[in-house]
C-alpha positions in Angstrom: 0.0 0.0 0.0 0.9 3.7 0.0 2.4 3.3 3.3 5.2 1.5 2.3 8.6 3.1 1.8 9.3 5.6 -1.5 11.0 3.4 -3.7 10.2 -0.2 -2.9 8.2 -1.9 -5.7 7.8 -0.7 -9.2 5.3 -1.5 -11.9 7.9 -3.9 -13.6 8.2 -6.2 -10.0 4.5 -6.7 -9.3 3.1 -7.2 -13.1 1.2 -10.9 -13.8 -0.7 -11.6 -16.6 -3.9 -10.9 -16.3 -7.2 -10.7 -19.6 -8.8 -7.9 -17.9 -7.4 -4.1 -17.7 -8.7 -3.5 -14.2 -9.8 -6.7 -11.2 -10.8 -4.8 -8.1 -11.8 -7.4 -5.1 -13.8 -6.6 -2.2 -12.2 -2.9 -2.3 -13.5 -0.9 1.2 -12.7 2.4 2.3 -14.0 3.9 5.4 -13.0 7.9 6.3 -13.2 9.1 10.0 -13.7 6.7 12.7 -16.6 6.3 15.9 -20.3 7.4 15.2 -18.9 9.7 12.5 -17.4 6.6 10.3 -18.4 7.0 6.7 -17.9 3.6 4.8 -17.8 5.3 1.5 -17.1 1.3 0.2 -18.1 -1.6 1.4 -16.8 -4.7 -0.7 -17.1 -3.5 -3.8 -15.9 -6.6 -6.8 -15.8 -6.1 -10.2 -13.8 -6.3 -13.4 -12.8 -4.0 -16.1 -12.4 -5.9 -19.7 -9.7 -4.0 -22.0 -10.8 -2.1 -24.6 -14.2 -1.2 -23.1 -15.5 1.8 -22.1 -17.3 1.4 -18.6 -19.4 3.6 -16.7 -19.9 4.3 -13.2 -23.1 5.5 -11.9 -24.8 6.6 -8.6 -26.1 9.3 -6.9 -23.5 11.7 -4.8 -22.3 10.1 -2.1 -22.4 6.8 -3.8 -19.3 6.0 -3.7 -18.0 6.6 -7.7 -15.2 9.2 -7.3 -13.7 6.8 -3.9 -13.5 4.0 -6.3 -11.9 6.2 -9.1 -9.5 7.7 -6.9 -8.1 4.3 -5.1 -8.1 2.5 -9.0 -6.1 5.8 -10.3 -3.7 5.2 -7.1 -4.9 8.6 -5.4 -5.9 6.9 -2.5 -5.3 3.5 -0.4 -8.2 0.8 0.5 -8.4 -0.4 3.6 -9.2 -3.6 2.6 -9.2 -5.6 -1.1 -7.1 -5.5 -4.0 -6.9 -3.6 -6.9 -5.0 -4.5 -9.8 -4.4 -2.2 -13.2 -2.5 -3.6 -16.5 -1.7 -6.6 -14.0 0.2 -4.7 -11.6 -1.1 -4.9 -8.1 -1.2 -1.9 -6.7 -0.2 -2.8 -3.1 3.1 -4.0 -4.6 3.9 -0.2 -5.4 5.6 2.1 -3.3 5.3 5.9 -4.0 7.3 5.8 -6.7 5.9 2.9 -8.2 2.4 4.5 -8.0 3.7 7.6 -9.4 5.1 5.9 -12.6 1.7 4.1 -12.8 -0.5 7.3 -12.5 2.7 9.3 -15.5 2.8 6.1 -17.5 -0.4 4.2 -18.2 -3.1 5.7 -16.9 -4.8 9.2 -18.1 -7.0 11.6 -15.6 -9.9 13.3 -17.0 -11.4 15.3 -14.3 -15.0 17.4 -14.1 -13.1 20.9 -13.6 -10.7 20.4 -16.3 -7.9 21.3 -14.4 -6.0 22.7 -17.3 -2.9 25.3 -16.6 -3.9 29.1 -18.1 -1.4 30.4 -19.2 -0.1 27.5 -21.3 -1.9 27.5 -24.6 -3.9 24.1 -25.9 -1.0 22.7 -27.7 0.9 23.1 -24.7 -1.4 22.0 -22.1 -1.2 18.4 -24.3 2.7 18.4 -24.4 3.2 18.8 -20.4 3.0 15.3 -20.0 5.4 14.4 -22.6 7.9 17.0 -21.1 7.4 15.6 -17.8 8.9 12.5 -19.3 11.5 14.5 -21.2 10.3 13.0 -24.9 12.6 15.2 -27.8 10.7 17.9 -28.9 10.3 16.8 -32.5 8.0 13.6 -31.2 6.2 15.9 -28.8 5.3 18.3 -31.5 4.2 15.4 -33.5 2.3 13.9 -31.2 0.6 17.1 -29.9 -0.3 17.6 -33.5 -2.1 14.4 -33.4 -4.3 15.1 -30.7 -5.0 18.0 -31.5 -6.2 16.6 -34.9 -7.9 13.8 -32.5 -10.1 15.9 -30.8 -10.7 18.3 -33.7 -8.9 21.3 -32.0 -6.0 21.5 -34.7 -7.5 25.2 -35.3 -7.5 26.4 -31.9 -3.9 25.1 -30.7 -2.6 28.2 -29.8 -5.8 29.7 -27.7 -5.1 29.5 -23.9 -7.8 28.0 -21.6 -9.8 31.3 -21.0 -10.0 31.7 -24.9 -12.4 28.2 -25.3 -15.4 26.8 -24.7 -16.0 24.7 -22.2 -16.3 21.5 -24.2 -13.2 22.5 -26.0 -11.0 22.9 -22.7 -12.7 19.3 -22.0 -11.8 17.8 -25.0 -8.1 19.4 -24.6 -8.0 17.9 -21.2 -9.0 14.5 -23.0 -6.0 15.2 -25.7 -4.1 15.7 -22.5 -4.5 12.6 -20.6 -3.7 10.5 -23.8 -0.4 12.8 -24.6 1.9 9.2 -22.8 -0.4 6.7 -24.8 -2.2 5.2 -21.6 -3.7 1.8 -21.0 -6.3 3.2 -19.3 -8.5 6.4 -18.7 -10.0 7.2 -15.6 -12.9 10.2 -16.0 -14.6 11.6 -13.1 -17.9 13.1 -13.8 -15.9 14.9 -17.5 -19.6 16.5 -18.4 -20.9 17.7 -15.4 -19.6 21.4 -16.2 -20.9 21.1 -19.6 -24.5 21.8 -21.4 -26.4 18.4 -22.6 -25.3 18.5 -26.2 -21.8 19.8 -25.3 -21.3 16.4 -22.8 -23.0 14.3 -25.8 -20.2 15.2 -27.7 -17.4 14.8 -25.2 -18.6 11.3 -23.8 -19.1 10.2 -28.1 -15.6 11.2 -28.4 -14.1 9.4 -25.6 -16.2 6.4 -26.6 -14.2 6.8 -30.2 -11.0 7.1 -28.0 -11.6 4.0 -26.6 -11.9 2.4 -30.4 -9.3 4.0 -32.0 -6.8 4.6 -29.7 -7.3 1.0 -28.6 -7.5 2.0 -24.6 -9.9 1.1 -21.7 -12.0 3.9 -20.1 -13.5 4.0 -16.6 -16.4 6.8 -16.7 -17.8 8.2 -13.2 -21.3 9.9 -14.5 -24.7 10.1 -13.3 -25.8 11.4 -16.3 -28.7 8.7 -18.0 -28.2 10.1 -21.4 -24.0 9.2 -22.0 -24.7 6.0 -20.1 -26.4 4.4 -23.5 -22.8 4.9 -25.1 -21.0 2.4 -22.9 -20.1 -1.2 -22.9 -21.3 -1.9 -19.4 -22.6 0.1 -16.4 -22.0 -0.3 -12.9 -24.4 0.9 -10.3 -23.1 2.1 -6.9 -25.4 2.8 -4.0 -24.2 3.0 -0.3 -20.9 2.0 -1.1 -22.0 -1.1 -2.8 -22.4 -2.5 -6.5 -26.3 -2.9 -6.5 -26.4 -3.7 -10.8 -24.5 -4.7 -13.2 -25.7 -4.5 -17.0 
């Protein structure tokens, strides 16, 4: 778990083969302690084939963003074990978890959380200089999700200068800049207008097919969850459906 010393475990000690992207086993998580104790999980199980988009549904409080958080190695479970791209996760030290979070997964989060005063293009490439790629191949590959997400136009615009579903679907371009194996999206339409977050869920669903990646999808919104593979139900810290 997290508590273990920076440095002992990487992602190449703890890897075993494994046909599914993500195998979470009766994961709990309980914050506070006494009468105030909230069990935000309470042996949740399931699997995440690869290549599927899967959503997450539930009402606030359900649990979704706990079970996001401890999958994306944000957080530790008290209990269970998680396991992404066959690396279990307890095997990882702090350094092992932070390779895992710069390496193969990508974060898509509700507020964006792009930088403003870095323009689109740039916003895309800080990953890539994080892990010190040449600049010709960054450029390229910048160019090409740009192209991606249809924002080839608007690469030079800073944050403040785009819409909101165009600082969402640069924050998409962003978390697959390092070619993850798996995208983890916390609520990624709930800042945006119904036919704005129609169009960023229907292009993370072609994500998913063309970049050949596996995406994990926390929304409550009924209308995107028609556009995934499978949805999972939370309530009370527990799966309650799975269809």
């Amino acid at each position: 778990m997290r508590g273990q010393p920076s440095g002992h475990g990487t992602a190449a000690d703890v890897r075993e083969p494994t046909g599914d992207m993500v195998v979470v086993e009766d994961l709990r998580r309980t914050y506070g302690g006494g009468d105030t104790a909230v069990h935000a999980l309470r042996g949740v199980s399931f699997t995440v084939p690869r290549g599927e988009l899967v959503a997450l549904r539930g009402r606030s409080g359900s649990g979704k963003t706990t079970v996001l958080n401890l999958i994306g190695g944000l957080d530790s479970p008290d209990g269970g074990r998680i396991t992404v791209d066959g690396t279990d996760l307890a095997g990882l030290g702090e350094d092992g978890l932070l390779a895992l979070r710069r390496d193969r997964i990508g974060f898509v989060f509700q507020s964006f959380g792009l930088i403003p005063v870095l323009t689109a293009a740039e916003n895309i490439g800080v990953p890539l200089r994080l892990r010190k790629v040449p600049v010709r191949e960054r450029e390229a590959r910048v160019d090409l999700l740009l192209s991606l997400v249809g924002l080839s136009d608007h690469a030079d615009q800073r944050p403040g200068e785009l819409s909101g579903g165009q600082q969402q679907r640069v924050a998409v371009a962003r978390a697959l800049a390092n070619n993850p194996a798996l995208i983890i999206a916390d609520e990624p339409t709930g800042q945006l207008d119904a036919d704005t977050g129609l169009t960023v869920m229907n292009l993370l669903r072609a994500v998913v097919r063309s970049e050949s990646v596996t995406a994990l999808v926390a929304t409550h919104d009924t209308q995107l969850l028609a556009l995934a593979d499978r949805v999972l139900e939370l309530r009370d810290g527990r799966i309650v459906e799975d269809a």
